[in-house]
N, C-alpha and C positions, 0 to 999 in steps of 0.2 A: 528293685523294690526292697523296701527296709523290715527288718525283724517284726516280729508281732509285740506288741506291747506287755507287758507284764500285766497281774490281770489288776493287780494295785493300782495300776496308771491306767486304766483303758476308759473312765470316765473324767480323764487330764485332758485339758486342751493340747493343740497341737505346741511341739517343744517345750511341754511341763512336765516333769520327773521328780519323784523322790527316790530318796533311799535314806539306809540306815548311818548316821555319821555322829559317834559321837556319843553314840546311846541316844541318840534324839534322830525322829523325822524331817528330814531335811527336805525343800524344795528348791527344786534350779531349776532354772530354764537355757535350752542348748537351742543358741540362731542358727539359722541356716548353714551357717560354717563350720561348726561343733564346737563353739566356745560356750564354755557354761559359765550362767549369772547366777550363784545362791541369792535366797529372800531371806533376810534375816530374822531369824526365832522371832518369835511371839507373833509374827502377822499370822491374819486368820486365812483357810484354806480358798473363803469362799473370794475374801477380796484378792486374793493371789491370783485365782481363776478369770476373775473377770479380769483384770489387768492386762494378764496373758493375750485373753480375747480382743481387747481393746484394742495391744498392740500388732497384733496378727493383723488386725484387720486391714491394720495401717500398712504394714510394715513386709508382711507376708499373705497378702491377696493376690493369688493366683492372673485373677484378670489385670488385674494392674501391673505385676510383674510383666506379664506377656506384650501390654499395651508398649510398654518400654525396651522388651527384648524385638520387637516388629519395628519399634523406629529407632537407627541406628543416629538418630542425630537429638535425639530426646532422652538427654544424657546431664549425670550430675554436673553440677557448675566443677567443679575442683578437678576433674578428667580432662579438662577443655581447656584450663585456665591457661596454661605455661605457654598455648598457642594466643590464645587471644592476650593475655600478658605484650608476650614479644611484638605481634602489630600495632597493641600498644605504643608499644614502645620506641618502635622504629617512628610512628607519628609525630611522638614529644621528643623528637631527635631533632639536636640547636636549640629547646625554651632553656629559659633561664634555672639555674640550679635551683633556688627558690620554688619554684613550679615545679620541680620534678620530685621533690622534698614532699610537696604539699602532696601529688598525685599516688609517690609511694606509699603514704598514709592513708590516703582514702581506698586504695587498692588495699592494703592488708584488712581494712574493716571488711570492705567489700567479701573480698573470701572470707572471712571468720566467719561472715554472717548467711552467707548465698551458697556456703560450700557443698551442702548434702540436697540444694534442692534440683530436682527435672528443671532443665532448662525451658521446656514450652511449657511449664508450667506455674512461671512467675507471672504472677498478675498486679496489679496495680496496687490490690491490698497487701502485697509484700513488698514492694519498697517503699509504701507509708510506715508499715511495721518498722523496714531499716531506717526511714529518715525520722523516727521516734525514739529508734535506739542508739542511734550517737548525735543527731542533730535538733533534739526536742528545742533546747533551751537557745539554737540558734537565730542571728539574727535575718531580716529576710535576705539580706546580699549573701552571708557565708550560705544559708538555707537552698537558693538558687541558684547557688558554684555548684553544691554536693548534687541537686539535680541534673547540671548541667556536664558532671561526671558520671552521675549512673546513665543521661542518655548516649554518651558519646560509649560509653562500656558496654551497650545493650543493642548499638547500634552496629558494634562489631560481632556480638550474637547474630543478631538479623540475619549480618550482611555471609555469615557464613552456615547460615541454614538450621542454627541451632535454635533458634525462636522464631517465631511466625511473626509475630510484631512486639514493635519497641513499646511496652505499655508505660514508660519515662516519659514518653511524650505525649501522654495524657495528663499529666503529672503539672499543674498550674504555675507558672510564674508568677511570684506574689510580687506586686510591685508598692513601692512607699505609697502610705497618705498621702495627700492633697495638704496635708497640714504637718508633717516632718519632712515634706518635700519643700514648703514655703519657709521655714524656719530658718531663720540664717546660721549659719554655722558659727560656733564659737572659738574667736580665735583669742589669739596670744596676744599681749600689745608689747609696745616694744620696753614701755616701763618696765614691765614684769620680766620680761626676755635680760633686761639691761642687770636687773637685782640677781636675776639667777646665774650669769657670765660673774655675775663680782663674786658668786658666792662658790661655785663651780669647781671639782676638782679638774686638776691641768688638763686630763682625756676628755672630759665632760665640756671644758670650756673651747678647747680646740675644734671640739664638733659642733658646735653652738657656733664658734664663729666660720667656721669654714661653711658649713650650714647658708647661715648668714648672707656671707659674700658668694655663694655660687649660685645661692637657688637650689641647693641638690640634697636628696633624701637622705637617710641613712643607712641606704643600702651599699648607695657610692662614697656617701661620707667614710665608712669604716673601712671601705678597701682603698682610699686612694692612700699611693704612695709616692716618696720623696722622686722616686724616679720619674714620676707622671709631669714632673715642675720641669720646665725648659726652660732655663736662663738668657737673656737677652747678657753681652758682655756686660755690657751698662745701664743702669735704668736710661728706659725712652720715654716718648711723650706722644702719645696718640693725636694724630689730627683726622679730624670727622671728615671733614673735607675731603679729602685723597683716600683715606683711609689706610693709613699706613703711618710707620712709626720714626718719628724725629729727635733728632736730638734735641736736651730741655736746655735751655738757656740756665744761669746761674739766678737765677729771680722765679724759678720754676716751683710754686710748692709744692712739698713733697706729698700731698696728695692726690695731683693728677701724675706721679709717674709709675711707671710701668716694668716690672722686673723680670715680666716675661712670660711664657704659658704655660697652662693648668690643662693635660687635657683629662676630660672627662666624658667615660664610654658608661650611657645608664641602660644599666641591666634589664628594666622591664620593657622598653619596647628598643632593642636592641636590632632588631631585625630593618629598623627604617634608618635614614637617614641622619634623621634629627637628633635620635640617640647619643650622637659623639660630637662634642660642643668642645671647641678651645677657647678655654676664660683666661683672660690678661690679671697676671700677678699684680694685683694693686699695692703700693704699700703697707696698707691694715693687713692682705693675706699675708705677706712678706712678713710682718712681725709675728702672725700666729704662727708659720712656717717654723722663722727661728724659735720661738717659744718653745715648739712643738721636741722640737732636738737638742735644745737646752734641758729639758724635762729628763731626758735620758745621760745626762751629764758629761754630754760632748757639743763642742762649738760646733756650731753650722759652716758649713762651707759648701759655695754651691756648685753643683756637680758631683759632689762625693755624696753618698749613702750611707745613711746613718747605722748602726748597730742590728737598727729595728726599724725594717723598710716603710711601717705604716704610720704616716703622720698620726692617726688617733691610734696611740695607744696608750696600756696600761702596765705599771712597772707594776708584777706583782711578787710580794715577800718568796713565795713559792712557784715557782715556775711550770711544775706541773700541774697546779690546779686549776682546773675546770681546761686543762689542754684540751682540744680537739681535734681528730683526724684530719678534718679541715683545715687546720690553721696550718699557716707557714710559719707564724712565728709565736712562743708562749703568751707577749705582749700584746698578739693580735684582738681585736677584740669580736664580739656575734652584733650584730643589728639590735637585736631583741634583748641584748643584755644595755644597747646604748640608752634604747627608748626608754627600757624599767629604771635606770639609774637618771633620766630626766625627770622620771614622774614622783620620782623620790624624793629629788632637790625640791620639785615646784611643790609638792607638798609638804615639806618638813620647812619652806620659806612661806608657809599657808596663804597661796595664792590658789584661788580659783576652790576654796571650800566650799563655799557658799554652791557649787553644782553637786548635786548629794553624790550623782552615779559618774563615780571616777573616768569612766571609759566616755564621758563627757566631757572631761574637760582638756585642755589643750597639751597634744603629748609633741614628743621632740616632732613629728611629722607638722605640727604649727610653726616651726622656723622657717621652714621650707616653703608659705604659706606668706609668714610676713615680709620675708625675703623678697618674694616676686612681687608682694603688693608697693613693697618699699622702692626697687630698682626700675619699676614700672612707672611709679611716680616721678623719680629722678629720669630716667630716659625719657619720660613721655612719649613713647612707643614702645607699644605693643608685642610688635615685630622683633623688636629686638629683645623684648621679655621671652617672650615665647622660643626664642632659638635659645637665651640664656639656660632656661629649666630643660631643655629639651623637650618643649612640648610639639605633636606633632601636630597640633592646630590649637587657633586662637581661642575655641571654648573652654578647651578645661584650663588655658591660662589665665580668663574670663574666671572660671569657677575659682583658681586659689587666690582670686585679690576679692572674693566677697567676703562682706561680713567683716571690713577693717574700718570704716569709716560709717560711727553713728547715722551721722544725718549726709544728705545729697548736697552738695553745695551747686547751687545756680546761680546766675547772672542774675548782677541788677535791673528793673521792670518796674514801668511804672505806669499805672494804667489814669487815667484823668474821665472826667465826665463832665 
């Protein structure tokens, strides 16, 4: 039991004290652990008091304390974390770096924000609070990720006894309008594409055309490397028929020949099949290739490795700046430093103003877009679009050729009476 109160403090709420500091009456308050907070001069005694009270009530209520010392699993989120972390983690063990990037992000919000409260006592009105306080101004897809991370995070509460239920999955999927889900997507044409490659610095225009000719994002765009190219001795000549590669006669143009393969492993759905595509070194890639290592002030030759392993790079004056942990090489470049330097060019060649909200108009992910729309037209199969991009089925190869072609074109009909 603790000392008796001074008789100055015996009508103080519980943990308020003064004393003499200073030549002035001083007030503090000592928490449970004996840290004292001073009030700083000129606040009045009464609103000191009731402050006190307020936060006692909250903070040091007898029954609430006990309510939480009686359940051993009804315990602050930030005591728990480093376990539920790790299951985590072992989960999101093989996703793509990118994913894991995105997840450590949402995790650090998550504890900044959930860190002092009882676990059985998050309710539904607390992660509206959290998805107000970093995801207000979100759209409904980012909006519905971050939910579908607080249930997967709440879900391993649950499953380890620390919360009675996942109240995330109360928590609504908003899904598009009827009317931005009809709205054709706006893409790139190839006019526009063609002015921005003329105007393009060399890293810029190497990704635009490798882009181009694979079908591929720029997530694979910025990692592939010289090593990825497998040379055939000699250029070949693909025959459909057999499917297999022939020698081109001397009357062959150098368009349909073939210098050999590009393989390409894409990052986001990595785990299937479909994922790892070998594309045939056509000519046109053959020239961005050598381009690419002429840019760095060495002859190509093929089989040998350039300087700077990654076909899109960037020679830059200072080699340490904007370095990254990540990179293998100074030259290397980020995804998201490729996209901003496409939306720079297509805007400073004042294409696509006329869409007011930037994040509408057609960013480098549009190449990838007219790409499949273009090679799909040339193949006239599908099938063989769809293994090109790596897609793992023919809908969303469906989805990147909408919205290239104004009007429907149909056969001739003609009806008499």
């Amino acid at each position: 039991m603790g000392r008796k109160r001074k008789i100055e403090n015996t009508d103080l709420p519980l943990g308020l004290y003064s004393r003499p500091l200073r030549g002035q009456t001083r007030y503090f308050y000592r928490n449970s652990r004996g840290k004292d907070a001073y009030f700083p001069v000129g606040f009045k005694l009464s609103d000191i008091k009731q402050s006190v009270i307020d936060f006692n009530k909250e903070n040091r209520n007898s029954t609430v304390s006990l309510k939480h010392r009686v359940d051993n699993y009804n315990v602050r989120v930030y005591k728990v974390w480093p376990k539920i972390k790790q299951n985590l983690d072992e989960e999101n063990e093989g996703k793509s770096k990118s994913t894991l990037e995105t997840f450590e992000r949402d995790s650090a919000r998550f504890v900044a924000f959930f860190a002092d409260y009882y676990t059985k006592e998050i309710k539904l009105e607390d992660i509206n609070k959290y998805l107000d306080e970093y995801h207000a101004d979100a759209s409904f897809n980012v909006r519905n990720r971050k939910i579908h991370f607080l249930r997967t995070v709440f879900a391993e509460f649950t499953d380890l006894s620390y919360m009675e239920r996942n109240y995330a999955n109360d928590k609504k999927i908003k899904k598009k309008s009827k009317k931005a889900k009809s709205r054709t997507p706006i893409r790139i044409s190839k006019y526009a594409l063609m002015m921005m490659a003329d105007k393009a610095e060399p890293f810029l225009k190497t990704a635009i055309m490798l882009s181009l000719q694979t079908c591929h994002a720029v997530n694979e765009i910025v990692n592939l490397k010289y090593s990825d190219c497998h040379y055939f001795s000699s250029p070949k000549l693909y025959c459909t028929e057999t499917e297999t590669y022939l020698e081109p006669s001397e009357d062959t143009p150098q368009e349909f020949l073939v210098h050999g393969m590009m393989w390409i492993s894409r990052e986001k759905n990595q785990h299937t099949t479909a994922s790892r595509v070998e594309i045939p070194i056509t000519n046109e890639m053959m020239i961005t290739i050598e381009e690419s290592a002429q840019d760095l002030g060495e002859a190509f030759v093929k089989g040998r490795e350039p300087s700077c392993s990654y076909i899109v790079h960037r020679k830059k004056r200072y080699h340490k700046v904007n370095y990254s942990g990540d990179f293998n090489h100074p030259w290397q470049l980020k995804p998201s430093y490729l996209s901003k330097e496409f939306s720079k060019l297509r805007d400073s060649l004042q294409l696509y103003l006329g869409i007011e909200d930037r994040r509408e108009r057609p960013g480098f992910h549009g190449v990838r877009s007219l790409a499949i729309y273009l090679h799909d037209k040339q193949a006239g199969d599908e099938e063989i679009t769809m293994n090109r991009a790596a897609h793992s089925d023919l809908g969303m190869t469906q989805h990147y050729k909408e919205g290239h072609e104004k009007f429907k074109r149909v056969p001739p009909s003609t009806i008499t009476l």
